[in-house]
C-alpha positions as CSV (number, residue, x, y, z in Angstrom):
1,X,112.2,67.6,99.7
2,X,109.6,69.5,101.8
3,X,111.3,72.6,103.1
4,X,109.3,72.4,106.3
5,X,111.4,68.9,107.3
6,X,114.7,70.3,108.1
7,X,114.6,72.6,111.4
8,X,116.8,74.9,109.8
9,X,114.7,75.5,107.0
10,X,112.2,77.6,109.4
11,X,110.3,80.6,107.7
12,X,112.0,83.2,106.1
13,X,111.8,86.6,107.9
14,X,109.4,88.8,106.6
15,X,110.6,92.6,105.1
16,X,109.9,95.1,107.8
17,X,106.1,95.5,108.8
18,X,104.9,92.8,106.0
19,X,106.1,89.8,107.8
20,X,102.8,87.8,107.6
21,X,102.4,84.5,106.1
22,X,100.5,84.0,103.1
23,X,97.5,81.3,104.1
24,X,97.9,79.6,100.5
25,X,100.6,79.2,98.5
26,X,101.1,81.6,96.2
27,X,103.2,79.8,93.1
28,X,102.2,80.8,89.8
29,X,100.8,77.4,88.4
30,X,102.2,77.4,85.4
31,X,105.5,77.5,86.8
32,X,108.7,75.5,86.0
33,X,111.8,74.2,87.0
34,X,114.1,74.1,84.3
35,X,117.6,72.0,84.4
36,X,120.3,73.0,81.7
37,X,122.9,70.7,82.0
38,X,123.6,68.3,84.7
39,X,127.2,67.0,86.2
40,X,126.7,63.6,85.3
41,X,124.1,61.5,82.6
42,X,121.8,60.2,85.3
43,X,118.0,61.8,83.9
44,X,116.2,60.4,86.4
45,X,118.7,62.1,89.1
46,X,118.3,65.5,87.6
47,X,114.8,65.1,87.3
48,X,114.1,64.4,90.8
49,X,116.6,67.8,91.7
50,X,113.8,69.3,89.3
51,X,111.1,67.9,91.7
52,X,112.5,68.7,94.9
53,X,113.5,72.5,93.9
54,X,109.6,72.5,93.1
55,X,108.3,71.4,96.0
56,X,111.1,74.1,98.1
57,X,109.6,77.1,95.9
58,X,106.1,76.0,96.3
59,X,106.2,75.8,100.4
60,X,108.1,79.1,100.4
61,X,105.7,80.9,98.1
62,X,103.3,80.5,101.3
63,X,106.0,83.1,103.1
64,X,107.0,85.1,100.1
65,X,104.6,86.3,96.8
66,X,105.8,84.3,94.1
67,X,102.8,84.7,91.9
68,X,105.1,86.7,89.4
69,X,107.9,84.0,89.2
70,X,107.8,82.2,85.6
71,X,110.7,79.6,86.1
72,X,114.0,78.7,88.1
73,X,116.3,77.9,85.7
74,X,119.6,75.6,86.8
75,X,122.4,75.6,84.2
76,X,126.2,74.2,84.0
77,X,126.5,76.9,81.5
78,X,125.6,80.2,83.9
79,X,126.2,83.3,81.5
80,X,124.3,81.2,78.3
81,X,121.5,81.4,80.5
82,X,121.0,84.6,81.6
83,X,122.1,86.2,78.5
84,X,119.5,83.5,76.7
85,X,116.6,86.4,78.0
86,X,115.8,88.9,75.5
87,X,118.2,92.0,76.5
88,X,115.7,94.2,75.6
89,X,113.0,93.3,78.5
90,X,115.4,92.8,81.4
91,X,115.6,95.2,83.6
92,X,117.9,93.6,86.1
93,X,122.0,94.6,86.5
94,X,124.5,92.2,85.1
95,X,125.6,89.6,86.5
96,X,128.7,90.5,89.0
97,X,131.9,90.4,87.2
98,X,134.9,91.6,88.7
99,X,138.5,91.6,91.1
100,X,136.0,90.3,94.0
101,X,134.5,87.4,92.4
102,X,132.1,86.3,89.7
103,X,128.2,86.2,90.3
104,X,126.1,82.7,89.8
105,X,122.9,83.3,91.0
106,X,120.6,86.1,90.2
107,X,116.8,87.1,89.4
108,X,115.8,88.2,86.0
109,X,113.0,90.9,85.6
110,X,111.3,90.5,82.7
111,X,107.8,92.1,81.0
112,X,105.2,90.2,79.9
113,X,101.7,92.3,79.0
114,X,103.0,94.9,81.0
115,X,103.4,93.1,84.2
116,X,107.0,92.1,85.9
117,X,107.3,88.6,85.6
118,X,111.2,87.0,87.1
119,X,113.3,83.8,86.5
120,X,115.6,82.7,89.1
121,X,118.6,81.3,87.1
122,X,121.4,79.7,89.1
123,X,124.8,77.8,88.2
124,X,123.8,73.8,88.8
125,X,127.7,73.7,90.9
126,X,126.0,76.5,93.3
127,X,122.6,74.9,94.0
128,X,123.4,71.2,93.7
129,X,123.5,70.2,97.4
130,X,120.1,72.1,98.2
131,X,118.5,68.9,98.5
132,X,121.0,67.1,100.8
133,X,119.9,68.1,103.8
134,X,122.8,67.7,106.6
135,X,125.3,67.5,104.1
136,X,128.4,70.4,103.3
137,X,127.2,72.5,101.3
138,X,123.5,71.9,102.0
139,X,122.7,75.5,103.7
140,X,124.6,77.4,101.2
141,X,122.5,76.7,98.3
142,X,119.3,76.7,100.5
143,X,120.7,80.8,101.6
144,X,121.3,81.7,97.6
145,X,118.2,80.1,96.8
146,X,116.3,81.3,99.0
147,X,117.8,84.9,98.4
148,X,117.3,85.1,94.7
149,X,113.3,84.3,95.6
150,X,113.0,87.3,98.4
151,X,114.1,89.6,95.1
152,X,111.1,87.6,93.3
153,X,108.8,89.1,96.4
154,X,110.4,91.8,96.6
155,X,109.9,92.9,93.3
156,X,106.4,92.1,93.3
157,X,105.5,94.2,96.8
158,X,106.7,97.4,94.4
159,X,104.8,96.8,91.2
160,X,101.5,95.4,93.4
161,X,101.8,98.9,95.5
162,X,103.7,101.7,93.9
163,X,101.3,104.5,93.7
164,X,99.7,104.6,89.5
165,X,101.1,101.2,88.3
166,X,104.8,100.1,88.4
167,X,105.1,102.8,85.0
168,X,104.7,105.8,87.3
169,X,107.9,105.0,89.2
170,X,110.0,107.9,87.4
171,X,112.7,109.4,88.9
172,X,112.7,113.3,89.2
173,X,115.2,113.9,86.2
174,X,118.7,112.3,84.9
175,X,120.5,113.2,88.1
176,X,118.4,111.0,90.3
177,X,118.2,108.4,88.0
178,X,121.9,108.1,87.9
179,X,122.2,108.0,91.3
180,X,119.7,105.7,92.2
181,X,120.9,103.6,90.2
182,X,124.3,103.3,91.7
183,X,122.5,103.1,95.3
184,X,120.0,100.8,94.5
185,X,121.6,97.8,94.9
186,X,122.0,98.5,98.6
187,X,118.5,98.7,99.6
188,X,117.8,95.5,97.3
189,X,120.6,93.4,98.5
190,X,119.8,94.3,102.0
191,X,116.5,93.2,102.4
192,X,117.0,89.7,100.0
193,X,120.3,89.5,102.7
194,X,118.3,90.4,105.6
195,X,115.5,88.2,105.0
196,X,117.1,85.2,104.1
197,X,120.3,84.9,106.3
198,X,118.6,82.2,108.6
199,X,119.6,79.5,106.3
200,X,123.1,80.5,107.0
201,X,124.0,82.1,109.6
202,X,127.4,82.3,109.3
203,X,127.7,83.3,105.6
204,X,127.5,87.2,106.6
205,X,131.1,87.0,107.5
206,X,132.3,86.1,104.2
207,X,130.3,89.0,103.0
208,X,131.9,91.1,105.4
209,X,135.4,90.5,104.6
210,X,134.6,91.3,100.5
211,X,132.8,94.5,101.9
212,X,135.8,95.1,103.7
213,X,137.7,95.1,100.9
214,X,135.8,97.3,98.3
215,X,135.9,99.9,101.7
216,X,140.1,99.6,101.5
217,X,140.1,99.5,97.8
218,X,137.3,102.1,96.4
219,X,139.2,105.2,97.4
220,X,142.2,104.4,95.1
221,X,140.2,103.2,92.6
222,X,138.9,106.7,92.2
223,X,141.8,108.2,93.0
224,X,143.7,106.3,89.8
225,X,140.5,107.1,87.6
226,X,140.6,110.6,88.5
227,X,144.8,111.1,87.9
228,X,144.3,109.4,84.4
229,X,141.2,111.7,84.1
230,X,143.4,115.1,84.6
231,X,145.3,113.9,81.6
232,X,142.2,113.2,79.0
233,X,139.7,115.5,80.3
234,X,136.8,113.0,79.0
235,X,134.0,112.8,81.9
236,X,132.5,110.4,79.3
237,X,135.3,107.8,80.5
238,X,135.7,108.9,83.9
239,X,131.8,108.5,84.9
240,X,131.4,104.8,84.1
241,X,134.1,103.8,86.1
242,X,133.1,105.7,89.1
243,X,129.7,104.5,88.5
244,X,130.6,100.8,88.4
245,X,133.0,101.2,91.5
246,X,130.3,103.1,93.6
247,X,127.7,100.5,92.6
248,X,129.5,97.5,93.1
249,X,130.7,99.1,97.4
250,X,126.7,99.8,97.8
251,X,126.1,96.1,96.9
252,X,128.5,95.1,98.8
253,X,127.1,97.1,101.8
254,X,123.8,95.6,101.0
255,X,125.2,92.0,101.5
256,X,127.4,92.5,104.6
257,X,124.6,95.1,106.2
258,X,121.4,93.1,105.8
259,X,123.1,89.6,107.3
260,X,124.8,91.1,109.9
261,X,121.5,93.2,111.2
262,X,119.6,90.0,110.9
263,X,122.0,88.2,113.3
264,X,121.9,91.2,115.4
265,X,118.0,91.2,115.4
266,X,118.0,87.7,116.8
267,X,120.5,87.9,119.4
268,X,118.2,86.6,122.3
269,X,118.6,83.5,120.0
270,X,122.2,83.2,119.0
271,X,123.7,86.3,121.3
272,X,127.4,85.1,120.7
273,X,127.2,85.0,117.1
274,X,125.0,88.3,116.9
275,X,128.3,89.5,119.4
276,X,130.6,88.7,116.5
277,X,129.2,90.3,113.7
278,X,128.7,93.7,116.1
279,X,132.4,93.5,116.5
280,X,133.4,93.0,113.0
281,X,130.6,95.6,111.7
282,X,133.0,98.2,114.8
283,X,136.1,97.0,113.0
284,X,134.8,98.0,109.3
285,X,133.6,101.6,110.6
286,X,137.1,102.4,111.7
287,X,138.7,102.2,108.1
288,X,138.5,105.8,106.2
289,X,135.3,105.0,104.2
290,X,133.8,103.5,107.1
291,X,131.1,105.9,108.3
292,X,129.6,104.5,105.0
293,X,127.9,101.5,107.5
294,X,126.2,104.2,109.7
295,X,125.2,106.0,107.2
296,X,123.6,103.5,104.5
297,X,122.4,101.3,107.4
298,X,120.3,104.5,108.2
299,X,119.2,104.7,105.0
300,X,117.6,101.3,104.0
301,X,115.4,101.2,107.0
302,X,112.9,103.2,105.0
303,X,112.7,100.5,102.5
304,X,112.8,97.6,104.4
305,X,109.9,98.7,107.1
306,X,107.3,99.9,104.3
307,X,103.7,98.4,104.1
308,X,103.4,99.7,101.0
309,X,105.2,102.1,97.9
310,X,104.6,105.7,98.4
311,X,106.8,106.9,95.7
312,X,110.9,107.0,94.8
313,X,111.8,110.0,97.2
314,X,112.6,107.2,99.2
315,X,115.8,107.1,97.6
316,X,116.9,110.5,98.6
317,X,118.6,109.4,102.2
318,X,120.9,107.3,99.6
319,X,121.4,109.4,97.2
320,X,122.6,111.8,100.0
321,X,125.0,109.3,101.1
322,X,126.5,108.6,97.6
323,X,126.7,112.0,96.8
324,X,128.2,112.8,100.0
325,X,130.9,110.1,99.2
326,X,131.4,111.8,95.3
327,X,131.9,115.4,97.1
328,X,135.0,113.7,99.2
329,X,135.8,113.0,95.6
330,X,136.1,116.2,94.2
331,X,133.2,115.4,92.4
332,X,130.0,117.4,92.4
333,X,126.9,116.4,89.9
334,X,123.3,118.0,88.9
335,X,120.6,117.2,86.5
336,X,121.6,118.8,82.8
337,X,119.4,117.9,79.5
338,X,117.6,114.8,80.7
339,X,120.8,113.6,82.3
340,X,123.6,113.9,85.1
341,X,126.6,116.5,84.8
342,X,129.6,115.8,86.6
343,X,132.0,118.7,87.6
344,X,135.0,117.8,89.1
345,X,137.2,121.4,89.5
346,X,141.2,121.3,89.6
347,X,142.2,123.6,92.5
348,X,145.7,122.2,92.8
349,X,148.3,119.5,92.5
350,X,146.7,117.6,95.5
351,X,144.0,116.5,93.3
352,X,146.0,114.7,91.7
């Protein structure tokens, strides 16, 4: 399958000011397709899947820099997969794991001679009617295809321009590499979102409604880890689980952000569905945690509009909003010995 025959495959939106296309493809040629497992015993079947997801990332690599990309791996056996990567070279987040849902798609970062290299590994169940064009299903696997490969590009815009070499991208001490940590998933997710929402439109309010959700469930979250924290005093214990909430609501922020700004962007196109996602994006910033959209929507344009890398003070408009969001906590942090300290004073029963 050519990606170029189906009118809704059309080129993938480019990230902010870099949105040319690339004369040549740019496909690592040693690259491979790589099929784990297969819902039925037909070879030949699976092997032409292999083909056709070949010829898909090759016509896209002429929109997106997949020079870096060693492999797409499809497996009936997700987590073998990913964890089959040496853990000690990724430098990619776990796979999603939680109330909200489980993650079956994602791009590993890996080193080889000191350059980033990625695999795409994706659940064969997830991506199995990419190649049936027309067919249920069909534009779903295209979008999560299709997003796992922006975070390929992606990727490879940082370590091609980041000022000194990919190495040199150190945050200022322990504090900021905490936080940015927690808020990079937003900028990330918004821009693979953002840039490959065309293939489904309509996804973005499915992201929505599990952003919505984190919004209406993150401040009792806290809340319960803080109460159980006033009783064992350990930071140690409270931290990750902040941590993990607060990073898991910026992903999700990523998500519903970047597709609903893309269907906003083309709203001389589609103006009634670019309408819709307006008034659900209004509904969202009405719940308590809702100025969150404003403010983190603000905050990824720097990212997503750069020609080029000029260092990781990029991050500070996030790192502003997250630690904005721990002060409504009760929570206030600074660098201490090469790390983060967290303070979180009692000044009455109310903190409870």
């Amino acid at each position: 399958m050519d990606c170029a025959d189906d009118k809704t495959n059309e080129a993938p939106e480019g990230n902010g000011d870099r949105s040319e296309d690339l004369a040549q493809p740019t496909l690592n040629p040693k690259f491979t397709v790589n099929i784990r497992g297969w819902d039925s015993d037909n070879a030949e079947e699976a092997s032409e899947f292999a083909r056709q997801i070949g010829a898909t990332t090759l016509d896209l690599s002429r929109h997106l820099d997949l020079s870096r990309l060693e492999s797409v791996v499809v497996a009936t056996d997700y987590h073998e997969a990913v964890s089959s990567f040496d853990a000690t070279d990724q430098l990619s987040a776990q796979p999603t794991s939680n109330e909200y849902g489980q993650g079956a798609a994602m791009a590993r970062h890996i080193i080889r001679d000191d350059e980033f290299w990625s695999v795409v590994i994706i659940w064969t169940p997830l991506v199995r009617q990419m190649a049936n064009v027309g067919q249920e299903g069909h534009k779903s696997a295209l979008h999560i295809f299709v997003h796992e490969l922006v975070h390929v590009d992606d990727l490879r815009f940082f370590s091609r321009t980041y000022p000194g070499g990919w190495r040199a991208a150190k945050p200022r001490d322990g504090r900021d590499s905490q936080l940015q940590g927690i808020v990079n998933p937003c900028q990330s997710e918004y821009s693979a979102q953002r840039r490959s929402a065309w293939a489904d439109p309509e996804h973005g309010f499915e992201l929505l409604e599990m952003l919505g959700k984190a919004l209406k469930d993150v401040d009792s979250q806290i809340r319960n880890a803080r109460f159980e924290y006033r009783f064992h005093g350990n930071m140690e214990v409270l931290w990750p689980i902040v941590s993990a909430r607060l990073t898991f609501l910026f992903q999700c922020l990523g998500y519903g952000l970047g597709h609903a700004d893309w269907a906003i962007g083309e709203k001389a196109e589609n103006p009634g569905l670019a309408v819709k996602y307006e008034e659900v994006l209004s509904d969202l910033a009405k719940l308590p945690s809702g100025w969150l959209l404003k403010a983190c929507r603000e905050a990824v344009q720097p990212f997503y509009t750069m020609k080029e890398w000029t260092g990781l003070e990029v991050y500070d408009p996030l790192i502003e909003v997250v630690e904005k969001l721990l002060n409504q906590y009760g929570m206030y942090t600074s660098p201490q010995d090469g790390g983060i300290f967290v303070s979180m004073p009692y000044t009455g029963f109310h903190d409870l």
